[in-house]
C-alpha positions as CSV (number, residue, x, y, z in Angstrom):
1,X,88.1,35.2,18.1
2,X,85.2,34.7,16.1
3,X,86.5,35.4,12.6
4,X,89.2,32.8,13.1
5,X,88.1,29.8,12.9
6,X,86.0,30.5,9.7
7,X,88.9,31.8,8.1
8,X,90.6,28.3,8.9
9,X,88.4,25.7,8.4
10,X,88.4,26.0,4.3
11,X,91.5,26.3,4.3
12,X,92.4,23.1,5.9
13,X,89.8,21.3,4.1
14,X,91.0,22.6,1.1
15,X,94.8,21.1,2.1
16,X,93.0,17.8,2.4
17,X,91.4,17.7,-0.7
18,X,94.9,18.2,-2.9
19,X,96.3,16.1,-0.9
20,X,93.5,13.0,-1.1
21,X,93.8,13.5,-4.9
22,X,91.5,13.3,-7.7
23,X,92.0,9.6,-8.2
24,X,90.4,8.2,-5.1
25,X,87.0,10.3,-6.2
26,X,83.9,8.6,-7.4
27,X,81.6,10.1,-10.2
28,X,78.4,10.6,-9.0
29,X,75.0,11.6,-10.9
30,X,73.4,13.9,-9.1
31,X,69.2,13.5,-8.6
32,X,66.7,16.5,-8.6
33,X,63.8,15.1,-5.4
34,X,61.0,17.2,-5.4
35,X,60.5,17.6,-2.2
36,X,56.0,18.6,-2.6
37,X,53.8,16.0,-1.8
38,X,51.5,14.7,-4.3
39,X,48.0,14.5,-5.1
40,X,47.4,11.4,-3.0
41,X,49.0,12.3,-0.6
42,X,47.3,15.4,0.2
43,X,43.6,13.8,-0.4
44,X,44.7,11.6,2.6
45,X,46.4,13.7,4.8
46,X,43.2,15.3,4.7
47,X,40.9,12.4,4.7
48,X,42.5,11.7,7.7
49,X,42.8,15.8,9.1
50,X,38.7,15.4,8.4
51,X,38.5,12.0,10.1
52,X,40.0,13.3,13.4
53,X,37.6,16.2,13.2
54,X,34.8,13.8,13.3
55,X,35.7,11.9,16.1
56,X,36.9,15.3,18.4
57,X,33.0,16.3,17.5
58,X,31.8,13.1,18.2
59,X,29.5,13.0,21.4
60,X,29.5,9.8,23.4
61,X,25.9,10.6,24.8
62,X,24.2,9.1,21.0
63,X,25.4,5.9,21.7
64,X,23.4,3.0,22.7
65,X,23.6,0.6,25.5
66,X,24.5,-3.0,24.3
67,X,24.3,-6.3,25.7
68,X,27.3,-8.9,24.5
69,X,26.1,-12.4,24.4
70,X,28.4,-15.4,24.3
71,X,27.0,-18.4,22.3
72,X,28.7,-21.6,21.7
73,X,30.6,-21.9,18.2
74,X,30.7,-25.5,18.8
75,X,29.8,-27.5,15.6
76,X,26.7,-29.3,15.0
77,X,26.0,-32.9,14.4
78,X,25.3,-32.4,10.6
79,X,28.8,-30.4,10.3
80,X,30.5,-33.4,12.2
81,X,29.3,-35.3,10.1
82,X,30.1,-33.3,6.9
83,X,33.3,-33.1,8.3
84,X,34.0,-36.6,8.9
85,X,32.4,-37.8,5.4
86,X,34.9,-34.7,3.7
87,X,38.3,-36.1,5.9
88,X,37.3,-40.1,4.6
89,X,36.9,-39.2,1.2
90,X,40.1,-37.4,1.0
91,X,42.2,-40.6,2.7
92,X,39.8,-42.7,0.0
93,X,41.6,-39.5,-2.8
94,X,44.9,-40.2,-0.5
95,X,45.0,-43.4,-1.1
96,X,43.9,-43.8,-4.6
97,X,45.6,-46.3,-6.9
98,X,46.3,-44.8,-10.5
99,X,47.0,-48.1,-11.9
100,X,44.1,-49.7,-12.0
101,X,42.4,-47.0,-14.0
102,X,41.9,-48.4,-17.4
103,X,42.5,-46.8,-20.5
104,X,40.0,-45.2,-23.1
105,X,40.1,-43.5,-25.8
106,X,37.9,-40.3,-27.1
107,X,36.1,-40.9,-30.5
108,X,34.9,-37.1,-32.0
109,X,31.9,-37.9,-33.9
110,X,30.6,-35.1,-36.2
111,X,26.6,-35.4,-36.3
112,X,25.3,-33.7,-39.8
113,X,22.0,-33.0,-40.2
114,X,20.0,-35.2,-42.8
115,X,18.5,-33.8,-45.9
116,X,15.7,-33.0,-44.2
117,X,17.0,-31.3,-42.3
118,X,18.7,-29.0,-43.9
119,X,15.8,-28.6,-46.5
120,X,13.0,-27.7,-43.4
121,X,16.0,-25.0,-42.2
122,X,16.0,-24.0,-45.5
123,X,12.6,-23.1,-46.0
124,X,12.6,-21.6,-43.0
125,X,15.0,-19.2,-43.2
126,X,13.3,-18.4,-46.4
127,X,9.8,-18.1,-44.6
128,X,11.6,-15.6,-42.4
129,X,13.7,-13.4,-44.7
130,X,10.0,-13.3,-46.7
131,X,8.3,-12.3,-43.4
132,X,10.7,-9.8,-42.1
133,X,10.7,-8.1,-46.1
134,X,6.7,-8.1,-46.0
135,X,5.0,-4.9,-46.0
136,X,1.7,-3.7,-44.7
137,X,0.7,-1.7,-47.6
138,X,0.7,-3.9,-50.2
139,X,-2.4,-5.8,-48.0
140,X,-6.1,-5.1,-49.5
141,X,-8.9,-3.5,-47.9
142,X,-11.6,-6.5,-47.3
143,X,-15.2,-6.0,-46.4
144,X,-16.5,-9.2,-44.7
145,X,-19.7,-10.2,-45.4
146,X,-22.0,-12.5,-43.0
147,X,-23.3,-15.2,-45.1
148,X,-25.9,-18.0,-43.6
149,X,-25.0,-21.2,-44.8
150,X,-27.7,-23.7,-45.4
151,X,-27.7,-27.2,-44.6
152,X,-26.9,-29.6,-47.6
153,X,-28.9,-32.2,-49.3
154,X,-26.9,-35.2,-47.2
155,X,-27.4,-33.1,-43.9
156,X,-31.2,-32.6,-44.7
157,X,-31.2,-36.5,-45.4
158,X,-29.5,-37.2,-42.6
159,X,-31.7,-35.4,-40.0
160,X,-34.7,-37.3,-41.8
161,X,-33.3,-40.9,-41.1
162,X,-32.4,-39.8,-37.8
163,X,-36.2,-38.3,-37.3
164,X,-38.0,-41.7,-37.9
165,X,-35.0,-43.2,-36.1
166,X,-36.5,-41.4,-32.8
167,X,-39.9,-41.8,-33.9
168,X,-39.4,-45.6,-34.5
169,X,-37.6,-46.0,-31.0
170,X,-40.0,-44.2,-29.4
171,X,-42.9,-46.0,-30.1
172,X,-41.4,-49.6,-29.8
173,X,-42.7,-51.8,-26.8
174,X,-41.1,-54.1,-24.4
175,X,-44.2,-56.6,-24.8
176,X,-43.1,-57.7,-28.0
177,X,-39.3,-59.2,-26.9
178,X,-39.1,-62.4,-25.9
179,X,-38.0,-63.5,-22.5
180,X,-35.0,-65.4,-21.9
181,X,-32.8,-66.8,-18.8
182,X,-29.1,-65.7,-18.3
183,X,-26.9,-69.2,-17.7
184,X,-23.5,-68.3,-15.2
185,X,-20.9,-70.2,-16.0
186,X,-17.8,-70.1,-13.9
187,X,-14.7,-70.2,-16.6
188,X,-11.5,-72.2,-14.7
189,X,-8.0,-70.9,-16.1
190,X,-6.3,-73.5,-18.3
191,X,-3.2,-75.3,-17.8
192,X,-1.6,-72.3,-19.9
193,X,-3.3,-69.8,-18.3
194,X,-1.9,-71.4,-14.7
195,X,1.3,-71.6,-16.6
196,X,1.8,-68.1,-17.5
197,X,0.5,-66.4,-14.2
198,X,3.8,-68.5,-12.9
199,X,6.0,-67.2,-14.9
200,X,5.0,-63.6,-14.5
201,X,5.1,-64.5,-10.6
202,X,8.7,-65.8,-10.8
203,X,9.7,-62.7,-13.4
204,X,8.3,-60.2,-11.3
205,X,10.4,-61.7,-8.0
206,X,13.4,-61.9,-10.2
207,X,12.8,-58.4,-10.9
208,X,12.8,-57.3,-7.2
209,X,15.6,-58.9,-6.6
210,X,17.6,-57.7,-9.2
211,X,20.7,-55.3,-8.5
212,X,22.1,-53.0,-10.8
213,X,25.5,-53.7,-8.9
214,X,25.5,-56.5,-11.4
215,X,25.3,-54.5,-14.6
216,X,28.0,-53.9,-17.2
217,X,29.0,-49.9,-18.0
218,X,28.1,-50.0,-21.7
219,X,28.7,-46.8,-24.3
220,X,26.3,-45.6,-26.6
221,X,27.0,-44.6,-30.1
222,X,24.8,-42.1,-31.8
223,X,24.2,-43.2,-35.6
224,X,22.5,-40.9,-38.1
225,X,19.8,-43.5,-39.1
226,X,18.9,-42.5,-42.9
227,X,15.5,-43.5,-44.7
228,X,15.7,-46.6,-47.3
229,X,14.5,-46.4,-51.0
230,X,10.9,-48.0,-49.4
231,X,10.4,-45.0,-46.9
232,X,11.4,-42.5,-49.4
233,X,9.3,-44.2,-52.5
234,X,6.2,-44.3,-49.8
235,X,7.1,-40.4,-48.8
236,X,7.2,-39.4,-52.0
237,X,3.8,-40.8,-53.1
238,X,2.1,-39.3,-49.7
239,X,3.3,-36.3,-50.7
240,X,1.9,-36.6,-54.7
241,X,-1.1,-37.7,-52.5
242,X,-1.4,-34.1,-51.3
243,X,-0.5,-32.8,-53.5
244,X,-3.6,-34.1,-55.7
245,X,-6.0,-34.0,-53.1
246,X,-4.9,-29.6,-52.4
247,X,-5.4,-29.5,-56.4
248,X,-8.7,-31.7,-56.9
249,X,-11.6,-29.7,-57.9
250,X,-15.0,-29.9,-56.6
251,X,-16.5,-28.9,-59.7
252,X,-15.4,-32.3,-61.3
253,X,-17.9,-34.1,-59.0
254,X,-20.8,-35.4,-60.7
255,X,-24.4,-35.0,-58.9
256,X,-26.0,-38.1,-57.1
257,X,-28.9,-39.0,-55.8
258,X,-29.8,-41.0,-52.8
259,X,-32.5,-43.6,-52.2
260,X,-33.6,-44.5,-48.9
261,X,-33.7,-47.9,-48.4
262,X,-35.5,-49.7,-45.3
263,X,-32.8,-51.5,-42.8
264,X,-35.4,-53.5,-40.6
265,X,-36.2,-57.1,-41.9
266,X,-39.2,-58.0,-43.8
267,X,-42.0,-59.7,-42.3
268,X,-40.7,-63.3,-43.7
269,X,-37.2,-63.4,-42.8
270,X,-38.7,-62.3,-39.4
271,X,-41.1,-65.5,-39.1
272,X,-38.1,-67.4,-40.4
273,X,-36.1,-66.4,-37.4
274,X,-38.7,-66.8,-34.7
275,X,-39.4,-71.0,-36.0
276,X,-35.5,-70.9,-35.6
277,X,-35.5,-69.8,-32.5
278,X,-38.8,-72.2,-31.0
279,X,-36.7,-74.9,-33.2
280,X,-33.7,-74.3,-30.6
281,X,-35.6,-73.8,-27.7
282,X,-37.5,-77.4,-28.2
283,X,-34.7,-78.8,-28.9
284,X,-32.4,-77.5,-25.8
285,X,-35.5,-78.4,-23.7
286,X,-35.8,-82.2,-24.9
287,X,-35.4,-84.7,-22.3
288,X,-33.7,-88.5,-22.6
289,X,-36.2,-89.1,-20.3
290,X,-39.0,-89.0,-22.6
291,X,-37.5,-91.7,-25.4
292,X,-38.8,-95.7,-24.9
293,X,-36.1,-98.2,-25.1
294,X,-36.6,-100.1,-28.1
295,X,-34.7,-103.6,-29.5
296,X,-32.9,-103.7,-32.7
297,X,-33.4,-107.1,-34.7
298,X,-30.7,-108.8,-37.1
299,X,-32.0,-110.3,-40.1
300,X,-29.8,-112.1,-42.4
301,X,-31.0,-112.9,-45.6
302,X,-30.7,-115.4,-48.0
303,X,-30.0,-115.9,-51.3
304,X,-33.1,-117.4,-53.3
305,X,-32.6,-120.1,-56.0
306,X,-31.6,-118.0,-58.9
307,X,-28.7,-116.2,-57.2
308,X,-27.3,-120.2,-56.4
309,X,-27.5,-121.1,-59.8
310,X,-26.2,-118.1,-61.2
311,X,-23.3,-118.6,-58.9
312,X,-22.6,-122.1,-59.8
313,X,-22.6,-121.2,-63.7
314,X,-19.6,-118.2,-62.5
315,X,-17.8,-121.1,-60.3
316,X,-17.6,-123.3,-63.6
């Protein structure tokens, strides 16, 4: 009974294949799967295969008691107030009128460097390239000797003049000045003096009172300000300046020699000064007081007998 049914099933199957027919068929491609798993796969299948290891080892008895503490997540004053100072300027954003945006426009401005400029890069790069190129062994082996310099005739000189300066100080007395009284006066500010401590008073108010709500945006423009024919012409004959001063010579000097001459004032001009000085004393010291009141007497005179004819003979 067995053999059957296996003998009759292809058979049928077969009868409803010729009669479907070989137009209602669809071409298919057939697709090789391979059916392994990949590399990936396997690496975490058994990532996983050694991550349930782990935890059937794991032993509960390592872990730690642990308290849970519940703290308030509310938000602080400053965050409230971050927040409410974000949500205003975002209606202020919101609420933002293009239109009255004015319009600008973008001026590219190309600075160049100035002569100078590029002249002191210049010698710079050179000075670099130079350095970089240098080498040690062309440097020559220098002793240095210790030399004692001595002190020049103007420094010997010098150190005399300053000797009997000391000396001359030192034995000068006090008895010899002359006394004399200090007068304090009291100076009053002038009317311009008055005057101008006003205005500063008002300017500096003004100033503290000033708002720089009240100031106008301005835009700056950056100008490459180059030297006029004067500054050049005076920077070119500093630098022949320096240029002869690095090439002067000492040896073109000519030898001098220097007299001392005595600064304090001879014994004459110093008697001169001192009748001066009683002269304005006596006369700073005068008093009114002293002077008698005398009366001035008008004389007229007249003309004798020869002036009358002579001035008859004129009349005529």
């Amino acid at each position: 009974m067995s053999t059957t049914p296996a003998k009759t099933a292809p058979t049928e199957l077969l009868a409803e294949i010729n009669k479907s027919g070989s137009t209602n068929l669809h071409h298919v491609n057939p697709q090789e799967k391979n059916p392994l798993p990949s590399a990936e796969v396997i690496a975490e299948e058994k990532h996983h295969q050694e991550h349930i290891e782990n935890i059937g080892k794991f032993k509960r008895t390592s872990l730690k008691r642990t308290e849970s503490m519940e703290k308030g997540c509310l938000p602080s004053q400053d965050v409230i107030n971050q927040e409410r100072t974000e949500a205003e300027l975002r209606d202020r954003i919101g609420s933002f009128n293009k239109d009255q945006l004015k319009h600008t426009t973008t001026e590219e401005k190309t600075v160049l460097p100035s002569p100078d400029d590029i002249q002191h890069e210049k010698l710079e790069t050179e000075l670099r390239e130079r350095i970089g190129s240098f080498s040690k062994e062309q440097l020559q082996h220098i002793r240095i000797e210790e030399k004692i310099n001595l002190p020049t005739g103007q420094d010997i000189q010098h150190e005399k003049v300053e000797q009997e300066l000391r000396d001359r100080i030192g034995s000068f007395h006090k008895e010899d000045l002359n006394p004399t009284e200090t007068a304090v006066k009291v100076v009053l500010p002038t009317e311009d003096d008055i005057h101008h401590e006003k205005v500063e008073q008002e300017l500096r108010e003004r100033i503290g009172s000033f708002h720089k709500e009240d100031l106008n945006p301005t835009e700056t423009t950056v100008k490459v300000v180059l030297p006029t024919e004067d500054v050049i012409e005076q920077e070119k004959q500093e630098q022949e300046l320096k240029n002869s001063i690095n090439s002067f010579k000492r040896a073109s000097l000519k030898h001098a020699e220097t007299q001392e001459k005595n600064p304090l004032p001879q014994s004459d001009a110093i008697q001169l000064e001192k009748k001066e000085t009683e002269l304005r004393q006596s006369i700073e010291g005068f008093e009114k007081n002293q002077l008698k009141h005398a009366v001035t007497d008008e004389k007229v005179k007249l003309p004798t007998k020869e002036e009358i004819l002579e001035a008859k003979k004129l009349e005529k």
